[in-house]
Each structure stands twice: as structure tokens, then as C-alpha cells.
N, C-alpha and C positions, 0 to 999 in steps of 0.2 A: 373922361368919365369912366371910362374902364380900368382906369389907373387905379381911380377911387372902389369900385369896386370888388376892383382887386385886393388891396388894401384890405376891405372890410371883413372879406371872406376868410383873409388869412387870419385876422386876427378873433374870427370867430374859430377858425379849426383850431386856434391855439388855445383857446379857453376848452374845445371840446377834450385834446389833446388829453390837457391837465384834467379833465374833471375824470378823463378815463382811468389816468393814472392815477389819480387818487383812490379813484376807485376802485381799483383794483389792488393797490395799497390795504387800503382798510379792511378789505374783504380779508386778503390774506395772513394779517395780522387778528380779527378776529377768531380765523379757524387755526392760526396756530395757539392760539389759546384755548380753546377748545381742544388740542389734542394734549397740552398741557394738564388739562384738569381734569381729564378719563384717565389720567396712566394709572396710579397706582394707590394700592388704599390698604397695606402692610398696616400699618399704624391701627386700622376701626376694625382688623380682624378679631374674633374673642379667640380669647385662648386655648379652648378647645379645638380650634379650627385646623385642621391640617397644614403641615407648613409645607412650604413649598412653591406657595401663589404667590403671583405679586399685587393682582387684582381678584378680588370674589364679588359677586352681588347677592349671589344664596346659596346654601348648602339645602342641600336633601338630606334630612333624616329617615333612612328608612325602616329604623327598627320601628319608631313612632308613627310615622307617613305623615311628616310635618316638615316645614320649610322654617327658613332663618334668613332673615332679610338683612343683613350687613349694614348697610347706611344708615338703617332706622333702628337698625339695634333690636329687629322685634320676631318674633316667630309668628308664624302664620301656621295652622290648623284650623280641621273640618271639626266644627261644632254646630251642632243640629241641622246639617245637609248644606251651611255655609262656609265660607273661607273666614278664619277670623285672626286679626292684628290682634299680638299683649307683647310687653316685653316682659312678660316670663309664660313659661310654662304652666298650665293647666292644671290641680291637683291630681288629674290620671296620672300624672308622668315624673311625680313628685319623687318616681326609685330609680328613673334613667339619668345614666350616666352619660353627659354628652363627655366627658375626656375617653370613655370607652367603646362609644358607638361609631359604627361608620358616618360619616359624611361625603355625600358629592357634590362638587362641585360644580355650579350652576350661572353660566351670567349670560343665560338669555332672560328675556322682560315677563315675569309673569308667570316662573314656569309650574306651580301650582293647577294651571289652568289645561296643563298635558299631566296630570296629577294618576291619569289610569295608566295612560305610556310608562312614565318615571315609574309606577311600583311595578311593574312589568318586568324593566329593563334594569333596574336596581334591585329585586327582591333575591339574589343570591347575594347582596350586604345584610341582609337581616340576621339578626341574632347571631352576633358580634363571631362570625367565621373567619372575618377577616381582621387585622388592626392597621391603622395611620399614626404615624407619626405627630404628636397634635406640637402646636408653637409652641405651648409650656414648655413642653419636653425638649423641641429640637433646640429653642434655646439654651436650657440647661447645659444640653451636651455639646453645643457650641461655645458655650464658656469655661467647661471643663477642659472642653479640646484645647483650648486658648491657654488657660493655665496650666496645662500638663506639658503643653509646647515650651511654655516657658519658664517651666521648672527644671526643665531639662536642657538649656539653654546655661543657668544661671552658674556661674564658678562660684568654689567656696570661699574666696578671699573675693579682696577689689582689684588686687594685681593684674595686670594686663599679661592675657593666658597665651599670647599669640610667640609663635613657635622667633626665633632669633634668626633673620634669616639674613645677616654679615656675613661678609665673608671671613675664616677663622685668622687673616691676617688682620684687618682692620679692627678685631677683637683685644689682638693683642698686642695692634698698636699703640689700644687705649688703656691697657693695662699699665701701659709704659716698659712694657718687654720688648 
């Protein structure tokens, strides 16, 4: 009888064995996907945005004191003592230039809500003292850089420019000299 007991035990810790490993399987395949789909989000930046990032969630405007929510594509501003969603701008702000205002860059949750902090600690960006690089531009100059690289690369014929490096006897032993 204890043989059988025996028996039954183990083949219950074999099932518990497996259900651990599974699970701990799947867990860990979950969150590697989860760190997969936080990395990077280059692509839904707008093009005013500063380049440089490889992940944004919002920028602070502080010329305006209004936020830009990246995933949603929306700006968020204070209208009539609330926080308000539009994907565009407001007619107040219809003469700013976001390719010329500063932007900070924000990817804590919410952060409209430290909205007195941020104009605090951002208001020496106001009124364009400083400038960024925005992605329009840096790309530009990335593909210039690209093309001038390789303008300067290019020979004027197709001949092969590369130096002769025989030696002057086997030169001329094909010459048939």
C-alpha cells in the first residue's frame, strides 16, 4: 500500500511540476511582450517634434502652456478652468509655430496635472530663447549628409579607380616583354 501511495504522490508532483513550468512559461512570454510593445514609437512622432527620441508620450509647450499627447495625436489645454482633448489647436493659437517653439519632452502619465510645476521649471523655453532641432529638419539633413557622402565617393567614369597593385615584373610579363 505504500508502494501505491507512493506512486500516486509522484505522479501528482509531476503534474504540479509541469503546471509550474507552464506557468512560469507563459508569464514570461507575456511580459516579454509587453516590453516589446513600450519600446519605441519614432514612426507617431509629428514632425515638429524634436528629434532625437526614440520613445515620447507628450511634449510641453511652453510658449502656449499646453500639452501634445503623441498616441492620440491630440493636444490637451486649459479652457475654462478645465484640461481639454482636440486634435488641433484652439483658434488663440492659430499664429504659433510649433516647427519654432520649444518642446519638452514628457513620458510620465498625465503630466498636465504637475501643470504649475512644469510652467515653473520650463518657463526659461518661453518665447522661442532657445531652438530644437525638429524631425522635419533633422531628417532633411540626414539625407543631405547621405547624398553629399556619396557624391563624393562617386568616380567620373565606371572604370575601376583602384590603384594597380602587381608587382612591375608580372606587369610586364603580360605585356609579353
Amino acid at each position: 500500500m505504500s508502494f501505491e501511495l507512493l506512486l500516486a504522490n509522484t505522479h501528482i508532483m509531476k503534474r504540479i511540476i509541469l503546471a509550474v513550468v507552464f506557468g512560469v512559461a507563459s508569464l514570461s512570454s507575456i511580459s516579454t511582450k509587453a516590453q516589446v510593445s513600450l519600446s519605441i514609437n519614432i514612426g507617431s512622432q509629428p514632425q515638429w517634434g524634436p528629434s532625437g527620441y526614440n520613445h515620447v508620450d507628450y511634449y510641453y509647450l511652453p510658449d502656449i502652456e499646453a500639452y501634445y499627447h503623441v498616441p492620440d495625436k491630440q493636444y490637451i489645454y486649459m479652457e475654462n478652468g478645465r484640461w481639454t482633448r482636440a486634435n488641433v489647436l484652439p483658434s488663440r493659437y492659430r499664429n504659433y509655430d510649433l516647427y519654432k517653439g520649444y518642446k519638452v519632452v514628457m513620458n510620465n502619465p498625465k503630466p498636465y496635472l504637475s501643470h504649475r510645476n512644469n510652467v515653473k521649471q520650463y518657463s526659461r523655453y518661453k518665447g522661442g530663447r532657445t531652438t530644437q532641432l525638429v524631425i522635419r529638419d533633422s531628417r532633411k539633413s540626414n539625407d543631405r549628409n547621405y547624398k553629399n557622402n556619396n557624391d563624393k565617393n562617386k568616380k567620373s567614369n565606371d572604370r575601376d579607380q583602384r590603384p594597380d597593385r602587381r608587382s612591375s615584373d608580372t606587369r610586364t610579363a603580360r605585356r609579353g616583354k
